[in-house]
N, C-alpha and C positions, 0 to 999 in steps of 0.2 A: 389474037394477041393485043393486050390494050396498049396504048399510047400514055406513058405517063402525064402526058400534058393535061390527060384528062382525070387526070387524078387528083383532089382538091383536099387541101389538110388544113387542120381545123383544132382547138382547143373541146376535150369532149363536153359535153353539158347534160344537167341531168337528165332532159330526157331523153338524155342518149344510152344511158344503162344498159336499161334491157338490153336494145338493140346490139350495144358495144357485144356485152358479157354473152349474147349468143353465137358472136362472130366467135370470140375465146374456146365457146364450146365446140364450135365445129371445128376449129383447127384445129384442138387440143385434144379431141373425144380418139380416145384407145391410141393414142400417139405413143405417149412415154410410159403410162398403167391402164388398167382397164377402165374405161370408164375414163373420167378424168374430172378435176377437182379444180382447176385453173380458172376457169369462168367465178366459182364460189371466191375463190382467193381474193381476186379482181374486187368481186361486191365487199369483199371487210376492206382490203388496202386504203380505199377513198377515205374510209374513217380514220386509217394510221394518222397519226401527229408528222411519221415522215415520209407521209406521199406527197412527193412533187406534183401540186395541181397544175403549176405551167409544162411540167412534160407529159400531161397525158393530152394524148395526139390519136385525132382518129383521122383517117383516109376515107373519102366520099368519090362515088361513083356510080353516076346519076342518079343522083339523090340518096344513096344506100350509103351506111357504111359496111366498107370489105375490109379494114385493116384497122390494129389499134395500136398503141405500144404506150406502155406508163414506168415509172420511174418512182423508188425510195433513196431518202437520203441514206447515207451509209459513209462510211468512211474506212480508212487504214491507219494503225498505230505503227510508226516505222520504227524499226531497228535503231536508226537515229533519233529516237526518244520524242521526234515529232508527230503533229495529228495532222494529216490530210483529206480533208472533205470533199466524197465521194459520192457517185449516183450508183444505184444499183438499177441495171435492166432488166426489165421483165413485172407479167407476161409480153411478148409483141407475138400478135396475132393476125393471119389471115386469113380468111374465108378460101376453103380447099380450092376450090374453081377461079381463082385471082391467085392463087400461087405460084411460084416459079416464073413471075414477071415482075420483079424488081421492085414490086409495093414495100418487102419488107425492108429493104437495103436504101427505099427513100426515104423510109422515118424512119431509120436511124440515122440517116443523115441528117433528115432536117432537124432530129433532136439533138443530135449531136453538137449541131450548130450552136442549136437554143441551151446548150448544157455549157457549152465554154461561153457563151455571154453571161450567164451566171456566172462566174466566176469556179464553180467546180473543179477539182484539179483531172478527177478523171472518171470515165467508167469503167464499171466493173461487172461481170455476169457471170452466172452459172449458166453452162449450153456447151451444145456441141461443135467440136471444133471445125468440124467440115464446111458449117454453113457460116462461124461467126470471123475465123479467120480471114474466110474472103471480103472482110466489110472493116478492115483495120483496126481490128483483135489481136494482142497477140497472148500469145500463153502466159500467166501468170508467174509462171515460173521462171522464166525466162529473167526475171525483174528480182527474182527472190521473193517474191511477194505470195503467203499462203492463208488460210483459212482461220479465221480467231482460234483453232486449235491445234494450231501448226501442221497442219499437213499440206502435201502438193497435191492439186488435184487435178485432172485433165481437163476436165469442166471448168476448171477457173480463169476467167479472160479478162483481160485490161484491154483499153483504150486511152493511152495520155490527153489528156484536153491544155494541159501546163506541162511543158517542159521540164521531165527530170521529176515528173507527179507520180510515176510506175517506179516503185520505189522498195527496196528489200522490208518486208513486216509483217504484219496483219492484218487479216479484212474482216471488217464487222459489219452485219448489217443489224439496223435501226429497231427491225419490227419483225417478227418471226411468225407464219402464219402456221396455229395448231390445228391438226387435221379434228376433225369434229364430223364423225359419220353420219349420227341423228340429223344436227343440221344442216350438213351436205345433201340430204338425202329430199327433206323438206323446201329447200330451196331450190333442187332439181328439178321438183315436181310440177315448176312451173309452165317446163319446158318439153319441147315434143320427144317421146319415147325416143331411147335410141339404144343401139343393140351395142351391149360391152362383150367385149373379146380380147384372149387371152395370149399372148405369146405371139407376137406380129413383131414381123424383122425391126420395127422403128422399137419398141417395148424394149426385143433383146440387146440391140443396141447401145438403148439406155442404161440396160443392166450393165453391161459390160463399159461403160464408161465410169460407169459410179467405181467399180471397183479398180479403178486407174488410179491410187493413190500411191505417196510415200511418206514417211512422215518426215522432219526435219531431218537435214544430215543424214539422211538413212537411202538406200536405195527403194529403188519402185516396188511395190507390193501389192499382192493381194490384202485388202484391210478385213 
């Protein structure tokens, strides 16, 4: 079990890429779909106009990096015809064998920190509730707060950073990553073979959370 104190965080740099975006892959490889596409995401977001380059955070452990987590600007249009500037989380990433020891729950704290000295009113994420709720998430819903196309989703999570910032509206985020299989596939290539697999309990999961929607005023539904 490690000792977080040996855990050291850090602003990433470039030539921390590679290294970051293979930690992504192994977290991420046959997690939520076969294969997985998160690490690629990760190498276009740095070019977004709204990646937070002060929140991307990497975690060092002896000299390695084993954890990452980055942040887009994003916001909410509330019901009260106001705009609140938002972060969106994700990907946060840990290297399988450093898992389930509190790496991921300290960058998002220390970001979280780093996101209300910004001035940000709050964060917001797509993920699953089992793991985000224990780290002071709470459901979107909860707030009124749904999807730029009004639906409720169980995936959808707030974190107030400003008092009264989780607020009844809509959430938008900034930069939309289009899947691109050529060069997902080309960009993989750089990396050590790994076996894709189909229908694994975390995958079904996934499925089964996506289709946790309702839309407005409407009861819960299969979408």
């Amino acid at each position: 079990m490690i000792n977080l104190n040996d855990i050291k965080v850090r602003n990433e740099q470039p030539n921390d890429y590679l290294e970051t975006e293979n930690v992504v892959r192994e977290a991420f490889w046959n997690h939520y779909t076969p294969g997985g596409d998160e690490h690629y995401t990760l190498h276009l977001m740095r070019q977004w106009s709204s990646f937070v380059s002060e929140l991307d955070i990497v975690a060092i452990y002896e000299n390695h990096i084993v954890g990452s987590i980055v942040y887009n600007q994003s916001y909410i249009i509330g019901d009260n015809g106001l705009l609140y500037n938002t972060v969106g989380l994700g990907p946060i990433a840990v290297l399988p064998e450093f898992q389930n020891q509190g790496i991921g729950g300290y960058l998002i704290d220390y970001t979280r920190n780093l996101a209300h000295k910004m001035n940000f009113c709050a964060i917001v994420l797509f993920g699953d509730p089992d793991y985000y709720l224990q780290h002071g998430f709470k459901p979107a819903e909860n707030f009124g707060l749904r999807t730029y196309d009004n639906f409720y989703k169980a995936t959808l999570h707030v974190c107030e950073l400003q008092k009264g910032s989780a607020v009844a509206g809509r959430y938008f985020e900034n930069s939309k990553y289009v899947p691109n299989e050529a060069k997902l596939k080309a960009y993989d290539s750089q990396f050590p073979t790994k076996r894709v697999e189909f229908n694994t309990p975390s995958q079904l999961r996934y499925k089964e959370l996506l289709t946790m929607c309702r839309s407005f005023e409407r009861n819960w539904r299969t979408r």
